[in-house]
FIPA-666662 format. One record per residue (C-alpha): residue number from 1; y, x, z; residue in three letters. Coordinates in steps of 0.05 Angstrom, whole numbers, plus 32768, in hexadecimal, padded with zeros to 4 digits. Example, Ala and Ser with C-alpha at 12.3 -4.5 7.8 and 13.67 -1.06 7.14 Angstrom:
2
+-----+------+------+------+------+
| pos |    Y |    X |    Z | code |
+-----+------+------+------+------+
|   1 | 7FA6 | 80F6 | 809C |  ALA |
|   2 | 7FEB | 8111 | 808F |  SER |
+-----+------+------+------+------+
//
This chain:
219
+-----+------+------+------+------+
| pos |    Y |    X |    Z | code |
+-----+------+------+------+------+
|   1 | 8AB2 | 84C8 | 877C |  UNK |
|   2 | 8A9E | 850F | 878F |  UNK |
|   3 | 8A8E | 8540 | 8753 |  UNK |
|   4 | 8A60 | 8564 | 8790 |  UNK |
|   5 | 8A1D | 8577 | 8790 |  UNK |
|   6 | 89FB | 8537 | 87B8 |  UNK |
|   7 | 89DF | 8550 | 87FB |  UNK |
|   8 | 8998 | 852A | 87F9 |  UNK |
|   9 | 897E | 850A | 8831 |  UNK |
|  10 | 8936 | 84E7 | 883B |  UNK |
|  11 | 893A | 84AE | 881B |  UNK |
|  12 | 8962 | 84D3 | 87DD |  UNK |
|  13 | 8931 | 8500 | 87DC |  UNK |
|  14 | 8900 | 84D8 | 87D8 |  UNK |
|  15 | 8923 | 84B5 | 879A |  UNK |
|  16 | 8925 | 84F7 | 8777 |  UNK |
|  17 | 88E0 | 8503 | 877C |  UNK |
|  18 | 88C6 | 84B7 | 8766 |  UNK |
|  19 | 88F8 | 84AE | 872C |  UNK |
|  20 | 88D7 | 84F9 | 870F |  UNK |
|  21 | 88A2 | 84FC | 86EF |  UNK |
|  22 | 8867 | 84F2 | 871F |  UNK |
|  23 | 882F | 8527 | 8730 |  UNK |
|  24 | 87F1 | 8522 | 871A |  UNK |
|  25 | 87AB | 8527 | 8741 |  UNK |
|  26 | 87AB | 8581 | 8736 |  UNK |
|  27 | 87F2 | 857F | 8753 |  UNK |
|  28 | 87E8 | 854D | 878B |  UNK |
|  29 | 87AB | 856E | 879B |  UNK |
|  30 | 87C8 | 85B9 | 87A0 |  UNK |
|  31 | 8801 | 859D | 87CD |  UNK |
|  32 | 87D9 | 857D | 8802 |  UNK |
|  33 | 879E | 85B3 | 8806 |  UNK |
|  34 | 87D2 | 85E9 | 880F |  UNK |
|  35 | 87F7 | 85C1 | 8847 |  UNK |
|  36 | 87B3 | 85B1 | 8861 |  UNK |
|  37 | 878D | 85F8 | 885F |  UNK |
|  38 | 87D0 | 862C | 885E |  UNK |
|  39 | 8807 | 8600 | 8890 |  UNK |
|  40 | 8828 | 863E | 88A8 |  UNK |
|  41 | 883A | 864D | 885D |  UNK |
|  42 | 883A | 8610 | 8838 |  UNK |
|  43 | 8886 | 8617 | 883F |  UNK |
|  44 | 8880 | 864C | 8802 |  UNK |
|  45 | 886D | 8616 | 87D6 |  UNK |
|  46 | 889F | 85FD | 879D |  UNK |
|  47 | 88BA | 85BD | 87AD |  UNK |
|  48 | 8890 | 8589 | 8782 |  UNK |
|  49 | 88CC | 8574 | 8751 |  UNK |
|  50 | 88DC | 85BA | 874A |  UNK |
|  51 | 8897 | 85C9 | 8728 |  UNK |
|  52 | 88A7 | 8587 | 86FB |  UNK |
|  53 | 88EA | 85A8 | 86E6 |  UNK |
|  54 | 88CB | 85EA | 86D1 |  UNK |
|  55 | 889E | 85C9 | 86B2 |  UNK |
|  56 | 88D4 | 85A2 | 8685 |  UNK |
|  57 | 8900 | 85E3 | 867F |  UNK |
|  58 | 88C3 | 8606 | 866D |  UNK |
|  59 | 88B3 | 85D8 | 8634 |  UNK |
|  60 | 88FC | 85D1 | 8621 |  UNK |
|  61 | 88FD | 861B | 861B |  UNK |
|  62 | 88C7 | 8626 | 85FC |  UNK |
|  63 | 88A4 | 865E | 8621 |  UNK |
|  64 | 886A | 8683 | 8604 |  UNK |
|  65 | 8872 | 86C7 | 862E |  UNK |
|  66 | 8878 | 86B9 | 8682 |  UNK |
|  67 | 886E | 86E3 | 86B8 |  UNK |
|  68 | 8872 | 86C9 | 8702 |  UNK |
|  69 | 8883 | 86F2 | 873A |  UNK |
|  70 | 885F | 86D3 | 877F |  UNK |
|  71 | 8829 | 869A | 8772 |  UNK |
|  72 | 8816 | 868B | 87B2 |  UNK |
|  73 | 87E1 | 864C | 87AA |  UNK |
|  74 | 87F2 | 8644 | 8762 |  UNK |
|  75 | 882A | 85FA | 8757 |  UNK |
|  76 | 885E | 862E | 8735 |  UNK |
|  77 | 8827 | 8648 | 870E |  UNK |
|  78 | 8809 | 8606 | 86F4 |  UNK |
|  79 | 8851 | 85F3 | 86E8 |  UNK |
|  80 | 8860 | 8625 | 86BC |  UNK |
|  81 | 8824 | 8628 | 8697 |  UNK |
|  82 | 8825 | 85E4 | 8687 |  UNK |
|  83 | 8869 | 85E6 | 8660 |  UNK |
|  84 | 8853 | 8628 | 863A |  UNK |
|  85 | 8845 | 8621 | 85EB |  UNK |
|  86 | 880E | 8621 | 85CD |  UNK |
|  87 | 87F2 | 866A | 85D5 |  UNK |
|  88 | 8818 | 8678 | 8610 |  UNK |
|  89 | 8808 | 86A6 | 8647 |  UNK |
|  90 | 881A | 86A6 | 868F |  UNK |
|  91 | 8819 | 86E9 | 86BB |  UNK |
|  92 | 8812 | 86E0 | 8702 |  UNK |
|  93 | 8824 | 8719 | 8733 |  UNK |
|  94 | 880F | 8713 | 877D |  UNK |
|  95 | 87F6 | 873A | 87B4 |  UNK |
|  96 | 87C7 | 8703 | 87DA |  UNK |
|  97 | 877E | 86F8 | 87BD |  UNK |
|  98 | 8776 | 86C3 | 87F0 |  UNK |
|  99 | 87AF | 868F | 87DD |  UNK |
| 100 | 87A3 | 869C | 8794 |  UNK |
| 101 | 8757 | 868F | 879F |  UNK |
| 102 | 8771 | 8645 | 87A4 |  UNK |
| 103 | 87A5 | 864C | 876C |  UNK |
| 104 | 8768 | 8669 | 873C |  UNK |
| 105 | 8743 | 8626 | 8752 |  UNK |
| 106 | 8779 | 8601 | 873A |  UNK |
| 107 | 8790 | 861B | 86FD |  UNK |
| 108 | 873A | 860F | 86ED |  UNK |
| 109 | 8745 | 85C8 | 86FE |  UNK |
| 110 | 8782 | 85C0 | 86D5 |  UNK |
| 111 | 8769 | 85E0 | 8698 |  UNK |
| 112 | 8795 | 861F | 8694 |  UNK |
| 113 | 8771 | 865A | 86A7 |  UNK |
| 114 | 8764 | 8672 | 8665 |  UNK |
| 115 | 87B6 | 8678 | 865F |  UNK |
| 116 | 87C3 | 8695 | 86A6 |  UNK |
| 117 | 87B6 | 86DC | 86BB |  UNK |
| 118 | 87B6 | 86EE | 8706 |  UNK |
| 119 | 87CF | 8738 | 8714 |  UNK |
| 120 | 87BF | 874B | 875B |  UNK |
| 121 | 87EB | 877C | 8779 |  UNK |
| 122 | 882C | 8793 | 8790 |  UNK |
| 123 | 885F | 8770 | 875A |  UNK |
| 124 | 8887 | 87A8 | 8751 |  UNK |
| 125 | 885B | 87DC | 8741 |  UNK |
| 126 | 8840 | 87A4 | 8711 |  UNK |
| 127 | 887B | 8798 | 86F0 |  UNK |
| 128 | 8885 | 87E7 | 86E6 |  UNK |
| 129 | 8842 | 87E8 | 86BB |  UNK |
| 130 | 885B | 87B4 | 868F |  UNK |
| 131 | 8872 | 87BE | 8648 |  UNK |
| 132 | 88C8 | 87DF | 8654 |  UNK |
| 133 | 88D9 | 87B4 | 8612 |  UNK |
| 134 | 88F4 | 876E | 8614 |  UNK |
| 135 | 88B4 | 873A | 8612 |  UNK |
| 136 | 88B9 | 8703 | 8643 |  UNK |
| 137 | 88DF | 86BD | 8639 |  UNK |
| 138 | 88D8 | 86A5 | 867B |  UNK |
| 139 | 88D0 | 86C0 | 86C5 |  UNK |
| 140 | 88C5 | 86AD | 870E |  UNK |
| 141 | 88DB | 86C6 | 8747 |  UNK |
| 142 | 88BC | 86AE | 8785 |  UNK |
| 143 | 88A6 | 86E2 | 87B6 |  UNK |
| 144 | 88BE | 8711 | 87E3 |  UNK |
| 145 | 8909 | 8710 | 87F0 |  UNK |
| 146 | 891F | 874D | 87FB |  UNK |
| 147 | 88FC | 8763 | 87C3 |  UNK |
| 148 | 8919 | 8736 | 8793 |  UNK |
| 149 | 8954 | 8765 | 8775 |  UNK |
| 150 | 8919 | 8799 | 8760 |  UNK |
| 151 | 88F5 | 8762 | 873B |  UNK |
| 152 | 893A | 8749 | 871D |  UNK |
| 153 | 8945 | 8795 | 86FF |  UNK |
| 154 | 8900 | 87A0 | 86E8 |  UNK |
| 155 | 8903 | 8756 | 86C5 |  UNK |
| 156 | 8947 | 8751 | 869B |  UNK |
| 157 | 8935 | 8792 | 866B |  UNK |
| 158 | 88F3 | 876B | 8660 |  UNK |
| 159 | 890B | 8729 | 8651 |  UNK |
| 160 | 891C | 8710 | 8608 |  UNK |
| 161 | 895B | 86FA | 85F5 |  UNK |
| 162 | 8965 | 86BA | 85FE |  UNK |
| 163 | 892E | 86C4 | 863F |  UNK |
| 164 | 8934 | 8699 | 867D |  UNK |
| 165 | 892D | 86B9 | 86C8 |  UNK |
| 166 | 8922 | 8681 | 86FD |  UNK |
| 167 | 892E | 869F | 8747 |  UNK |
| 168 | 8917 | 8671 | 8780 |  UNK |
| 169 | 892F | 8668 | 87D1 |  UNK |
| 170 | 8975 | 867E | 87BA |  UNK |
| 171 | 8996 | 864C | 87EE |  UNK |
| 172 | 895E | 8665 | 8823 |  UNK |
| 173 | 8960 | 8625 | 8842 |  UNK |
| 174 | 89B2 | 8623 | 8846 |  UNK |
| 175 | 89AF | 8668 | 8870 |  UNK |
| 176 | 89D2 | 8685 | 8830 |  UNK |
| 177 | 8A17 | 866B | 884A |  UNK |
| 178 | 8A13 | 868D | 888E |  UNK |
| 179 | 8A43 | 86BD | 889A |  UNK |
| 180 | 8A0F | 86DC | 88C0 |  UNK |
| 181 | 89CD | 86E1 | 88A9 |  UNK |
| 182 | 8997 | 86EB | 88D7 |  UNK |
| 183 | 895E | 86FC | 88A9 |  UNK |
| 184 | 8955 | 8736 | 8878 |  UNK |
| 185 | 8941 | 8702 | 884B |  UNK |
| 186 | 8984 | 86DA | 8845 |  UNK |
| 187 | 89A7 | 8725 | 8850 |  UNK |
| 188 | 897D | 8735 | 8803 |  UNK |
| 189 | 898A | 86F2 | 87EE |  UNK |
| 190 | 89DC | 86F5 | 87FC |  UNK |
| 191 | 89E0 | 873B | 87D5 |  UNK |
| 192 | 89A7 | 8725 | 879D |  UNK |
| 193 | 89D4 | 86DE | 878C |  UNK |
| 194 | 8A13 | 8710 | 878F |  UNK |
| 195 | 89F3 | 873C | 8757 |  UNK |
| 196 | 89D6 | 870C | 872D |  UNK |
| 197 | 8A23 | 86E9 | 8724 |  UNK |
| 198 | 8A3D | 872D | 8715 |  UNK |
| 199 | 8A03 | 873F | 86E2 |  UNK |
| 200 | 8A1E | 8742 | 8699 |  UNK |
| 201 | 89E0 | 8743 | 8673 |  UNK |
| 202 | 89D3 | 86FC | 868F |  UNK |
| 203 | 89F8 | 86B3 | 8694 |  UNK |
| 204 | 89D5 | 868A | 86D3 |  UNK |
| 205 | 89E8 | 8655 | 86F8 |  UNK |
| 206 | 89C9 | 863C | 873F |  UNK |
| 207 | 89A9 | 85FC | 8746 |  UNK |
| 208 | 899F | 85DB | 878A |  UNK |
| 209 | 8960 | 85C6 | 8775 |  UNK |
| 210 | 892D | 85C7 | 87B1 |  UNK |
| 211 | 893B | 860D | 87D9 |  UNK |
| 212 | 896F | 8624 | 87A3 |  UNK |
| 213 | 8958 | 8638 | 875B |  UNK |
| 214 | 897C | 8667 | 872C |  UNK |
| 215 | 896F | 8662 | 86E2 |  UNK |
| 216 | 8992 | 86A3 | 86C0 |  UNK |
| 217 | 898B | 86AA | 8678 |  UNK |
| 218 | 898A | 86ED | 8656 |  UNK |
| 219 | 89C3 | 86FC | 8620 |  UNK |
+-----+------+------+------+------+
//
């Protein structure tokens, strides 16, 4: 038998999804009403068993200290939050009051919006006003490709040791093969997957999880 990396078709998928655990009524709700009221972007939305798995690695890990960079309608968010302990806080950096309107409605609903803070603006000038000195234990990454490196530098002196950085879309939908790129996003992505392999202050590894996630922990 192959030691490969399945390649998941419907019906696989499908499996993967019922044999996790399930949603509840907060997550199924957040899905459909962003597919429903935001169709163009929905797309930007973490896959549904990728918000269970953060949750888990989350918990496993322990987290007390996150920051998130891109929230969009708020599933990475609630995912997060949800594995925090007890006393944990979330920072949420993003530039768009109206798809964070619905993720503030959610994290309400779901009880966690007294361990959530929303930071509206552009991430990287947020990230500059935080504290130099290491404090986080986990991270996020989901936002604005070509940005993504910038983020990467201004996180790794901030993390603990020990700290986990999760990067999403690093497969960019398979596009990361090409030997031509077409996008500036997958152009980004290429160079920001090259760097984060080369980068001694961390040991990663790439999971094809959903679009591609990348959990790098910080020695």
């Amino acid at each position: 038998m192959t030691k490969e990396t399945l390649t998941l078709n419907d019906a696989l998928q499908a499996y993967v999804v019922a044999n996790g655990s399930a949603p509840d009524d907060v997550v199924r709700d957040l899905i459909e009403e962003t597919a429903r009221v935001l169709p163009a972007d929905a797309g930007m939305q973490i896959a549904r068993e990728q918000a269970a798995f953060m949750t888990l690695l989350t918990r496993i890990h322990g987290a007390r200290n996150a920051l998130e960079i891109g929230t969009f309608t708020g599933l990475s968010s609630i995912a997060i939050a949800r594995g925090l302990s007890d006393g944990g806080r979330l920072t949420c950096l993003d530039v768009s009051e109206e798809f964070t309107a619905i993720a503030r409605r959610y994290w309400a609903r779901a009880g966690l919006a007294d361990r959530i803070e929303l930071r509206i603006g552009p991430a990287a000038e947020t990230l500059a006003a935080l504290p130099g000195e290491p404090h986080l234990d986990l991270a996020f990454i989901d936002a604005d490709k070509t940005g993504y490196l910038g983020y990467w530098e201004a996180l790794v002196p901030r993390m603990l040791p020990g700290g986990l950085i999760l990067v999403d879309n690093v497969l960019r939908h398979g596009h990361i093969v090409d030997p031509m790129p077409g996008d500036a996003g997958t152009v980004a992505m290429v160079e920001f997957n090259r760097r984060v392999l080369a980068d001694p202050r961390v040991e990663s590894v790439l999971l094809p999880i959903a679009d591609g996630l990348t959990i790098a922990r910080v020695l």
